[in-house]
C-alpha positions, 0 to 999 in steps of 0.5 A, spaced: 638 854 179 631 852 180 627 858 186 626 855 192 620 858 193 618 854 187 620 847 190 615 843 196 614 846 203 620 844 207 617 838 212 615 838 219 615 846 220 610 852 219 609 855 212 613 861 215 618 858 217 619 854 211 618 860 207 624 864 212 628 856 211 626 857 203 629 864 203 636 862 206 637 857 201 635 863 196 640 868 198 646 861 198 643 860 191 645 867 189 652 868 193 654 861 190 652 863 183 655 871 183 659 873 189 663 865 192 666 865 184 670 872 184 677 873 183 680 876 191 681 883 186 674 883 184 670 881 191 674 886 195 673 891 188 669 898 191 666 902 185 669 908 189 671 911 195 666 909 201 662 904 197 661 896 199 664 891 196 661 885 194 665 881 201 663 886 205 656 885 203 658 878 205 660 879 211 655 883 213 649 878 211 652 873 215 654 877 221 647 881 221 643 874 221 647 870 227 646 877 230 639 876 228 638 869 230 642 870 237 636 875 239 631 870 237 634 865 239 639 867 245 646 864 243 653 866 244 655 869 238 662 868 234 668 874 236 666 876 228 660 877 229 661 881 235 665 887 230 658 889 226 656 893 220 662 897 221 668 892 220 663 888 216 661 893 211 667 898 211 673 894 215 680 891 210 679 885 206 681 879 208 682 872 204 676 871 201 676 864 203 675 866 210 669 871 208 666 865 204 667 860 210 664 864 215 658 866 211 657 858 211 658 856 218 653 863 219 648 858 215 648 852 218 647 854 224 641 858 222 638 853 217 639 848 223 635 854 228 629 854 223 630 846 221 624 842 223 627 838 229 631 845 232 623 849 231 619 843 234 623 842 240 623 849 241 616 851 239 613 845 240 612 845 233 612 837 230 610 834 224 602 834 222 599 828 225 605 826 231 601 832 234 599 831 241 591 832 243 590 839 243 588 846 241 588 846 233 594 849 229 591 855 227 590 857 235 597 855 236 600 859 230 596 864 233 599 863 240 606 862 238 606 869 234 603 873 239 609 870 244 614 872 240 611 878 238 612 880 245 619 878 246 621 881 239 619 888 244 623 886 249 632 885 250 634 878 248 636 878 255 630 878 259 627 872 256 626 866 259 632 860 257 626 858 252 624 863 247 616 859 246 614 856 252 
């Protein structure tokens, strides 16, 4: 399995979203390679009483990083990603099969949130050179950061319809 952060930039978004992109192939990579290949017994195995099992950390890596996308970019969340850390980490087994579906919808649509033509249309960002004229990209990057850094102070729910204007 070669690192992500070893291969190229992904095109036609920031080096931060291409690190962030990058990290979500990582944590794919690693679930494939460790978790997705257990047994029903062996994913749902607690070490002892009140730990996580492996599908509960699953789980709760897939329905905390929809709710972080949702805060980001507001959208609907799925009805088990509404349940939280709670059911996620301490609730009843379930086939393991439903837990690793879900966690492959979870990051699709995050992949398709931080992917180049979702970030362009949303923040304005395009690929080097099909720039309209304006300020650089550095004072862009220094715009962008700033809105969201004041967004990230406030409730999803007082944004306006798009989170970079």
């Amino acid at each position: 399995m070669p690192a992500p952060f070893l291969e190229p930039l992904e095109p036609g978004v920031p080096p931060a979203v291409s690190a962030w992109i990058k990290g979500l192939k990582e944590v794919e990579a690693h679930l494939e390679k460790w978790a997705f290949d257990l047994g029903e017994e062996a994913f749902w195995w607690r070490p002892k009483e009140g730990a996580n099992p492996i599908g509960g950390l699953v789980r709760h890596i897939a329905g905390s990083s929809l709710r972080l996308l949702s805060y980001a970019f507001p959208q609907e969340l799925p009805d088990w990603a509404k349940k939280g850390r709670e059911w996620e980490l301490l609730g009843e087994p379930e086939a393991k099969e439903a837990v690793v579906a879900r966690f492959r919808e979870a990051w699709a649509r995050l992949l398709s949130a931080f992917g180049g033509r979702t970030w362009a249309r949303r923040c304005r960002w395009a690929p080097k050179g099909s720039r309209p004229p304006g300020p650089t990209s550095s004072t862009t990057w220094w715009s962008m950061r700033s809105t969201m850094r004041g967004r990230l102070s406030m409730p999803a729910s007082s944004w306006a319809e798009d989170p970079c204007p």
